[in-house]
C-alpha positions as CSV (number, residue, x, y, z in Angstrom):
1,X,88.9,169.6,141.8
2,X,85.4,167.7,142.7
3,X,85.0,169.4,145.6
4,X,86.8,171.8,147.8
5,X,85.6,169.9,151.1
6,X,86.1,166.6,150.1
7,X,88.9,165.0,151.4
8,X,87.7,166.3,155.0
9,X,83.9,165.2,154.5
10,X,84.4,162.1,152.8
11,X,86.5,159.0,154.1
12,X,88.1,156.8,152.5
13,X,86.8,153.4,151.5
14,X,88.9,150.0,151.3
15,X,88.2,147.2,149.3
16,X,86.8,144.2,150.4
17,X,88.4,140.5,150.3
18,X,86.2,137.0,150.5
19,X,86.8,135.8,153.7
20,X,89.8,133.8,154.4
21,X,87.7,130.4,155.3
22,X,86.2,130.1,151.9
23,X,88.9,132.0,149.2
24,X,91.8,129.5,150.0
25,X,89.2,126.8,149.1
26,X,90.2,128.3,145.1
27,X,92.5,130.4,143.1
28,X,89.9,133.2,141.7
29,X,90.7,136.6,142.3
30,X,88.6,137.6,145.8
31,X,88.5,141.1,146.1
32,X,85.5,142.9,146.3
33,X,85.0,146.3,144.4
34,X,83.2,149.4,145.2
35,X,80.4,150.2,142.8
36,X,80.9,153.1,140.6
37,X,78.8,155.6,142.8
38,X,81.1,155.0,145.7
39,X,84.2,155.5,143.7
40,X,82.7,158.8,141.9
41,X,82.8,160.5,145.8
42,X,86.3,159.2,146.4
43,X,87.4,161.1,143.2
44,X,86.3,164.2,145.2
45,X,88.7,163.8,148.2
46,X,91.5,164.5,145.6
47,X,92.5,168.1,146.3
48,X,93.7,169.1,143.0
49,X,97.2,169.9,144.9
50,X,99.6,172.6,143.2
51,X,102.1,169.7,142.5
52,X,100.7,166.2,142.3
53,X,103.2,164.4,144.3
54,X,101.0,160.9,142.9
55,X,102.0,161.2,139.3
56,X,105.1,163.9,139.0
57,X,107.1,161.5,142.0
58,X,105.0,157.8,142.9
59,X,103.7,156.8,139.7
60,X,107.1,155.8,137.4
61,X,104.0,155.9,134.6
62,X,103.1,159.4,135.2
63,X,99.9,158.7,134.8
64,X,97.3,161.8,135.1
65,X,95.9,160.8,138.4
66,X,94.4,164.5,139.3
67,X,92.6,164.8,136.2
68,X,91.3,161.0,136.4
69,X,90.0,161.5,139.6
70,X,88.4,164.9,138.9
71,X,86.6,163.6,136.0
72,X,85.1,160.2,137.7
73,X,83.9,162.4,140.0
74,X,82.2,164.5,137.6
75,X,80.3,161.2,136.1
76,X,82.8,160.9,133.0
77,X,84.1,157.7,132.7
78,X,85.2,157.6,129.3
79,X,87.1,160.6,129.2
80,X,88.3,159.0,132.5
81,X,89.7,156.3,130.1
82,X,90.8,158.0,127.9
83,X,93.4,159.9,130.6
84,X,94.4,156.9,131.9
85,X,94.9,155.0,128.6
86,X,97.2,158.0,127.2
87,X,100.2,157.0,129.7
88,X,99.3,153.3,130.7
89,X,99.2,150.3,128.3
90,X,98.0,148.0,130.6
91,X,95.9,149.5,133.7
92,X,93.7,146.8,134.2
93,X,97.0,144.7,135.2
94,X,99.0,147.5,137.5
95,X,95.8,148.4,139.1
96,X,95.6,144.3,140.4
97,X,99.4,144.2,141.3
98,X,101.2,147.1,141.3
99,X,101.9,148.5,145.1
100,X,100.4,151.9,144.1
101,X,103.9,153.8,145.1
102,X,101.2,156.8,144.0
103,X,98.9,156.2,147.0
104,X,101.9,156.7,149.2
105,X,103.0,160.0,147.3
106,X,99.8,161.1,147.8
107,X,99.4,164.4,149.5
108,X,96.8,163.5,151.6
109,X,98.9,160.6,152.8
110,X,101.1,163.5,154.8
111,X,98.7,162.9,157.7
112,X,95.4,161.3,156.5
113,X,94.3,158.2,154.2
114,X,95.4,158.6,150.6
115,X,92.7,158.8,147.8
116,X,91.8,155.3,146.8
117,X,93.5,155.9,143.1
118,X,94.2,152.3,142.8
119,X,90.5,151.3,143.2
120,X,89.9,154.1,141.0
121,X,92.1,152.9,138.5
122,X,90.6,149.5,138.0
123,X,87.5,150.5,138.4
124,X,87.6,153.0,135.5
125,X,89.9,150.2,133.1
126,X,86.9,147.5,134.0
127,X,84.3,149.8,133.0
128,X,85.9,150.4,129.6
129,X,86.0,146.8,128.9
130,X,82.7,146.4,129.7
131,X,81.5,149.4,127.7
132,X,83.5,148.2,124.5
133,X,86.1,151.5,125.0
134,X,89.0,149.6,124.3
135,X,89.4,148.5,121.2
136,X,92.1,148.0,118.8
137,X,93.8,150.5,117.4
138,X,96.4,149.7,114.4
139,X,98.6,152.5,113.1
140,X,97.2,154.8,110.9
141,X,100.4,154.5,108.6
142,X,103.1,151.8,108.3
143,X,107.0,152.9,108.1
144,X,108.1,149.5,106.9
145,X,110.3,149.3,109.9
146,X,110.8,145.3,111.5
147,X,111.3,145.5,115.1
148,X,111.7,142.5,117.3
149,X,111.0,142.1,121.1
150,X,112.5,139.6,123.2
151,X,110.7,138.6,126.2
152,X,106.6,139.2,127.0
153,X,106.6,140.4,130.2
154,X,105.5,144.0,130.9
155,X,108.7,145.7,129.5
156,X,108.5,143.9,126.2
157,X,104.5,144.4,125.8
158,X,104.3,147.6,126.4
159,X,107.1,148.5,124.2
160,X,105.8,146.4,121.5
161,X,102.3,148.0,122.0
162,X,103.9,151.8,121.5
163,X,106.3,150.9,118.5
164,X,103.4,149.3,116.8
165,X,101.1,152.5,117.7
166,X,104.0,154.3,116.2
167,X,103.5,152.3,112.7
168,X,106.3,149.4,113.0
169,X,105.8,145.8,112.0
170,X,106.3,144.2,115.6
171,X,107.5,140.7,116.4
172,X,107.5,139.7,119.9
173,X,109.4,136.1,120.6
174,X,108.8,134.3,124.0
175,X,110.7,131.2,125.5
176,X,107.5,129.7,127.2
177,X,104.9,128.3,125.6
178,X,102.6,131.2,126.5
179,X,102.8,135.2,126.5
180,X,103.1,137.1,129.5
181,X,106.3,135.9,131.1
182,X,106.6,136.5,134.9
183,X,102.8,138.1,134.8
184,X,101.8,134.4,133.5
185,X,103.9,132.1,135.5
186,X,105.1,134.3,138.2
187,X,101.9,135.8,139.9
188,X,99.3,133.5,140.9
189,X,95.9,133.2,139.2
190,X,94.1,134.5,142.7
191,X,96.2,138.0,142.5
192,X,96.2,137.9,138.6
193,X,93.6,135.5,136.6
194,X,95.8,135.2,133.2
195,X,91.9,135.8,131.2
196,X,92.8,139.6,131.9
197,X,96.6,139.0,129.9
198,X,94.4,137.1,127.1
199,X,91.9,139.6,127.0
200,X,94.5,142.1,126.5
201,X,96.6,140.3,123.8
202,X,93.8,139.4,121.9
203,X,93.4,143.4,121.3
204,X,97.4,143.5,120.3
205,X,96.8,140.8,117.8
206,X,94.2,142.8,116.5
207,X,96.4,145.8,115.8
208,X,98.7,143.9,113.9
209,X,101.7,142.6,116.6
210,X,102.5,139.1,116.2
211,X,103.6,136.7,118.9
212,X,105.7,133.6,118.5
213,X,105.9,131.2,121.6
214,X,108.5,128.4,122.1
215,X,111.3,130.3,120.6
216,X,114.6,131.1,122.1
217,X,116.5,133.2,120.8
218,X,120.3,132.4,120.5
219,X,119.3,128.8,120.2
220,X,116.3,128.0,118.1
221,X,116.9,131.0,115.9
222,X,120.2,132.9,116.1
223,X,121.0,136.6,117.2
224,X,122.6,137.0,114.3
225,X,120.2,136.2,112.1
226,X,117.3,138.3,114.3
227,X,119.6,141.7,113.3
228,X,119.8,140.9,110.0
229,X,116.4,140.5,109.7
230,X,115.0,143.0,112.0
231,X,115.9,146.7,111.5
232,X,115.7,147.0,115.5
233,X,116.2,144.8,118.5
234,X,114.9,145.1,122.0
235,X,116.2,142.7,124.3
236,X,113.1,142.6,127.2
237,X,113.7,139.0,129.5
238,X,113.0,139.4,133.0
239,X,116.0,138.7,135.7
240,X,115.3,135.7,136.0
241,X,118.6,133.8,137.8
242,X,117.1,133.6,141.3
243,X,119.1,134.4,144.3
244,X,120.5,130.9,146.3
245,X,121.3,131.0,149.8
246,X,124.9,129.4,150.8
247,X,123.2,126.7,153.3
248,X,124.7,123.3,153.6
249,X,122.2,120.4,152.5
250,X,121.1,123.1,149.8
251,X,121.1,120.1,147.1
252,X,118.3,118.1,149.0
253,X,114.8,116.9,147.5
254,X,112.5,118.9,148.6
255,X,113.9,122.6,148.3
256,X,113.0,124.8,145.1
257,X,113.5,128.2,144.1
258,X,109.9,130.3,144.2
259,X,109.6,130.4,140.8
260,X,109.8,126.9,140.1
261,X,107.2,126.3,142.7
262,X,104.6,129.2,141.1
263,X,105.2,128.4,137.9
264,X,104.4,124.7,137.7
265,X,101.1,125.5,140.0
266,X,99.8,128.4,137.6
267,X,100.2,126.1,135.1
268,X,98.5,123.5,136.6
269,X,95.6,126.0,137.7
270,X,95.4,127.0,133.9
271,X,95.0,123.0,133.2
272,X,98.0,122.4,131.4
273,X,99.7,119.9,133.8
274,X,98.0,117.3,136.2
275,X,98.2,117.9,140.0
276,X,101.0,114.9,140.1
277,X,103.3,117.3,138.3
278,X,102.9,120.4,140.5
279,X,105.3,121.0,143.7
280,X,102.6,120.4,146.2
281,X,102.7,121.3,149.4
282,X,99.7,119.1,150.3
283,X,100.3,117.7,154.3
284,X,103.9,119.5,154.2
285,X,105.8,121.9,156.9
286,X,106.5,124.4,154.3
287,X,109.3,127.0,154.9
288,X,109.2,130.4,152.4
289,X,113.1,131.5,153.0
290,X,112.2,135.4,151.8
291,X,110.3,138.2,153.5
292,X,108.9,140.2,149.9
293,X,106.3,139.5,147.2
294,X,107.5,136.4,146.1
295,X,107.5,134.9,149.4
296,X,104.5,136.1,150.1
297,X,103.1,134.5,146.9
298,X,104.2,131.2,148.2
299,X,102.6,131.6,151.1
300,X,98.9,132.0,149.9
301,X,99.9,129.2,147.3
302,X,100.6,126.5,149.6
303,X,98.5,127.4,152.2
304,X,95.5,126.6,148.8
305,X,97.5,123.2,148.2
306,X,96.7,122.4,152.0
307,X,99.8,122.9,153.8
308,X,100.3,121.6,157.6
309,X,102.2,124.7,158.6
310,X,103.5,127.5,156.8
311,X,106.6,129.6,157.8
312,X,107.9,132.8,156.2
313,X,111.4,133.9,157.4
314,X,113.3,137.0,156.2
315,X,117.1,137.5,157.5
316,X,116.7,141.7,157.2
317,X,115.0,143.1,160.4
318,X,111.5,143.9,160.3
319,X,110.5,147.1,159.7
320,X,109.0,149.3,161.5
321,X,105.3,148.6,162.6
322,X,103.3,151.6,161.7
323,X,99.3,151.2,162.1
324,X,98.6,155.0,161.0
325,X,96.9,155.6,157.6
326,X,99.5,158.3,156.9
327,X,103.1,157.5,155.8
328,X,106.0,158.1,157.6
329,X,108.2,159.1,155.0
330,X,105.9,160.8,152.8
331,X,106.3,161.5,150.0
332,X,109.0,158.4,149.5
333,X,108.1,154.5,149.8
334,X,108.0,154.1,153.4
335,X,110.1,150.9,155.1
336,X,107.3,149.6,157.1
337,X,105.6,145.9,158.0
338,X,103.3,145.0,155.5
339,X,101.2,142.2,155.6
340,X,99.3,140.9,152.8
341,X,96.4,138.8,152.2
342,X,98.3,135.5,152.0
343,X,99.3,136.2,155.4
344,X,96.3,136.9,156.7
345,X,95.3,133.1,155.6
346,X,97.9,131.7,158.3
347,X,101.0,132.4,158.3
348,X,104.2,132.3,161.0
349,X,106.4,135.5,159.9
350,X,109.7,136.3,161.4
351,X,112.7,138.6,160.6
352,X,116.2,138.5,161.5
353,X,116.7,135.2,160.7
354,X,119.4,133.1,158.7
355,X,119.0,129.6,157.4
356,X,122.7,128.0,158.5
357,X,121.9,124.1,156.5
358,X,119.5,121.9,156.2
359,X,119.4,117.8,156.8
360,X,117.2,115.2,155.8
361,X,116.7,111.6,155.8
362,X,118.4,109.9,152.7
363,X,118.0,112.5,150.0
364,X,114.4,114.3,151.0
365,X,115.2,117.6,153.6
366,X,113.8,116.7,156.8
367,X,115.0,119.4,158.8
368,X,116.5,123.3,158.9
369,X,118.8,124.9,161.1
370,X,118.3,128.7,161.8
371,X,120.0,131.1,163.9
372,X,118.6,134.7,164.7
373,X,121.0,137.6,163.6
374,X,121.2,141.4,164.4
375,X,122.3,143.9,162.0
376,X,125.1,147.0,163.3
377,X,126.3,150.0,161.7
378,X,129.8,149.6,160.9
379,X,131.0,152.8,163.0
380,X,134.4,153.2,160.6
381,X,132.8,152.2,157.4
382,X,129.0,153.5,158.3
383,X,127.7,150.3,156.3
384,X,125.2,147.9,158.2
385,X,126.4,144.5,158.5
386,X,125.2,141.6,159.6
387,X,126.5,139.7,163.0
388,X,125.0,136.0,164.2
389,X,123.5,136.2,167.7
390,X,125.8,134.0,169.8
391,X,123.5,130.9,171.4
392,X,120.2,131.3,168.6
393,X,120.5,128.3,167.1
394,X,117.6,126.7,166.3
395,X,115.2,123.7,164.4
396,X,112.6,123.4,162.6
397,X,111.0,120.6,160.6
398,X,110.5,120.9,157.1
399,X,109.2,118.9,154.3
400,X,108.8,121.6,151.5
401,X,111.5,124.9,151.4
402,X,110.9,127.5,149.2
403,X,113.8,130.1,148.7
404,X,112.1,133.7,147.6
405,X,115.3,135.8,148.2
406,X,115.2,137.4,145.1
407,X,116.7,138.2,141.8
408,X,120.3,139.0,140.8
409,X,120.5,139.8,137.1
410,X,118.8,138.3,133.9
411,X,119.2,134.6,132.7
412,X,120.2,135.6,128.8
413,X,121.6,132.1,128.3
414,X,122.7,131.7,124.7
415,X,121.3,135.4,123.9
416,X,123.8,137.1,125.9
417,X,126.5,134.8,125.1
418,X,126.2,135.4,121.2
419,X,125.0,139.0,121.3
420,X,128.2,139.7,124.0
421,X,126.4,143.2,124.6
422,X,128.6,144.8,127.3
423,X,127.5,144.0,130.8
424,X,127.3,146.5,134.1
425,X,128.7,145.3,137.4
426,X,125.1,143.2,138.3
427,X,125.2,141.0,135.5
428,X,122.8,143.1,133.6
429,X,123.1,144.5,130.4
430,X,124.7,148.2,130.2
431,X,122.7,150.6,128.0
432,X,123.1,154.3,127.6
433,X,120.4,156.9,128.5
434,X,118.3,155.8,125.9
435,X,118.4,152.6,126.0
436,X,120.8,151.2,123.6
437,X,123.4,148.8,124.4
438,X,126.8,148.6,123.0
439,X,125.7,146.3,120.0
440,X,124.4,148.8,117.1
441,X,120.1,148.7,116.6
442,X,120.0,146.8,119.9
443,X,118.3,147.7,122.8
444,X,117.4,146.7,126.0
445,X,114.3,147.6,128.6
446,X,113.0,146.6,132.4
447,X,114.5,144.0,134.2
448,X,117.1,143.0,131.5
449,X,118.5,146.7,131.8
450,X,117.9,147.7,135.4
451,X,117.6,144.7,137.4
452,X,114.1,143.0,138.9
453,X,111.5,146.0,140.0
454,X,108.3,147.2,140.0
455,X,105.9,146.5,137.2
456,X,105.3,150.2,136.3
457,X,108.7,150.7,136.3
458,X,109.5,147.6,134.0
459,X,106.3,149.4,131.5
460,X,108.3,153.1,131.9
461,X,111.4,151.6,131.0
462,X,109.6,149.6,127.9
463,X,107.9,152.8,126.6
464,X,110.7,154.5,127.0
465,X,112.8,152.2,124.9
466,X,110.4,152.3,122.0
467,X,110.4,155.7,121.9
468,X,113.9,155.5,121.4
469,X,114.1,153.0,118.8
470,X,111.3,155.1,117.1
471,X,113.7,157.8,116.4
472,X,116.5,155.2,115.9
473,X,114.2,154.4,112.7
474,X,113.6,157.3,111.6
């Protein structure tokens, strides 16, 4: 514990953003970061509690949080790293976009400001970097073992990273032209610049784990022939079939799912398409039909590509408008109003709203219709159901609509088809409690197994695969 008085002498500190004038002016990352003093007194609010709510219940990683935070205070940053680098894979990502569920689960958050473990956690990953900490590491001994990974986003690199630590010859096989899958294309360079994937990868190559780009399995190299050549499979795509809304006019010009918009401008931000290929939302009345993330993502995007108006519209309620440090539900992930940076750049947000059709002058959308909804407790069935307020019609004009309202299950395509692994009733694939499916040596991890979450829960549920097909192997 750093010091017995330290959560009630010292305060928390919040990190600090570029203001909003100048950062939508580019895509680079804008946060400001507390210097390494600082952060060595906010390890000593941590109060060494009896049973670390942050990493036994908010962390899916259970990453050592306690012991971290005692240590940074103590002026030992390596052994810092090396806590942190014993359960996480990839910190220098989840400390940029996870949520930090452990900040919430923090005991201090019972009535005070949590410890600033996520500005910890980056702080103590960037520092390793710079101080040539992390290095690669290849196996010590090889078992001969072939294991394939499909899919690079944080389930199928962070399983490939621990079945290669555990001495297996690792293949990982991505559909895109580049690794990283959703934390590539999906996040946007100013919440993620895709150096810190590259810097990362280029380590993993160094241990030994190949990557192959452009490949997709089930059609430019069979399933079949993957298990005969591999000795395990782990099936690791993200759920990637986008949730549509049932809205007349849906088939209009002009209206995209959010990860065709993000993709195509991360790529264009990473110079591999021109700005005439993009989705631009240049001079545009942009609706973002989605209250989470994604939306939210879209929102800080176009407001960069110059936007004339942006509009985010969610058709749950909106939650509950807490301004106190503490959380509500603690130690559980409270339902409260969040508002992010993009929003913070201008935004219009409103909840409670359904998108009824859209209309538009020859084949470009023009216009949506909208009507507010309430949502009541079914008093026989005790389910909450939706109900259109009578008379809440309303307009809006639109030139750009973006629908964020989720994911429903993985996009396997041909994989799924020739695999035919048995399916749960999502659409995703059914695996036992260790991962395997019903198709002998094949496994599947994160969202292809459980449905679109967290990150750190996608990297628990990777880890937690290759563990599995470790002792498969043996």
């Amino acid at each position: 514990m750093g010091s017995d008085r330290g959560f009630l002498e010292i305060d928390r500190i919040e990190k600090t953003y570029e203001p909003a004038e100048s950062r939508i002016k580019h895509y680079r990352e804008f946060t400001g970061r507390p210097d390494d003093s600082e952060l060595e007194a906010q390890g000593a609010r941590c109060m060494d509690c009896g049973i670390p709510y942050c990493h036994a219940l908010g962390c899916p990683l259970a990453n050592l949080i306690p012991e971290w935070n005692d240590l940074i205070f103590k002026g030992k940053w390596r052994s810092a790293y090396e806590r942190l680098a014993a359960t996480s894979a990839f910190p220098e990502i989840t400390a940029r976009i996870c949520p930090a569920p452990c900040e919430k689960s923090c005991t201090m958050s019972i009535n005070s400001n949590p410890v600033a473990i996520k500005d910890i956690e980056l702080a103590i990953i960037e520092r390793a970097f710079r101080e040539v900490w992390v290095i690669p590491e290849p196996p010590e001994h090889e078992t001969g073992k072939r294991v394939a990974v499909i899919g690079s986003g944080p389930a199928g690199l962070s399983a490939a990273s621990s079945l290669r630590r555990n001495g297996h010859s690792v293949i990982v096989f991505e559909k895109s032209d580049k690794i990283g899958g959703l934390l590539r294309y999906g996040i946007p360079e100013f919440k993620l610049e895709k150096n810190i994937i590259d810097r990362r990868l280029d380590i993993m190559k160094a241990e030994g784990i190949r990557f192959e780009t452009s490949v997709t399995i089930g059609e430019d190299i069979s399933a079949d022939y993957l298990r005969r050549s591999f000795d395990a499979v782990l099936i690791a795509v993200g759920a990637g079939k986008p949730r549509d809304i049932p809205a007349g006019g849906r088939g209009l010009d002009g209206i995209h799912f959010a990860m065709e918009y993000l993709t195509l401008s991360n790529k264009y931000c990473l110079n591999q398409i021109s700005y005439d290929e993009i989705i631009s939302a240049r001079n545009k009345n942009v609706l973002v039909i989605g209250g989470g993330d994604t939306g939210s993502d879209c929102v800080g995007t176009a407001i960069r590509q110059g936007a004339k108006s942006v509009r985010q519209y969610e058709i749950l309620p909106k939650p509950m408008d807490w301004p106190e440090a503490s959380n509500p539900s603690w130690p559980d992930w409270p339902n409260i109003l969040r508002t992010s940076s993009s929003h913070e750049e201008g935004c219009e947000r409103d909840w409670g709203i359904m998108t009824s059709f859209f209309s538009g002058m020859g084949v470009q959308v023009q216009k949506a219709y909208l009507s507010r909804v309430e949502w009541i407790q079914n008093s026989f069935s005790g389910k909450t159901e939706m109900k259109e307020i009578p008379n809440s019609e309303f307009e809006i004009d639109v030139d750009l609509v973006l629908i964020a309202a989720g994911f429903v299950h993985i996009d396997g395509g041909e994989l799924i088809k020739s695999l035919n692994p048995d399916m749960d009733s999502r659409g995703n694939i059914k695996t036992s409690a260790d991962g395997s499916t019903s198709i002998p040596g094949v496994f599947a991890a994160g969202d292809a197994a459980a449905g679109s979450s967290l990150v750190v829960r996608a990297m628990n549920s990777g880890e937690a695969a290759a563990e599995s097909i470790d002792e498969y192997l043996k």
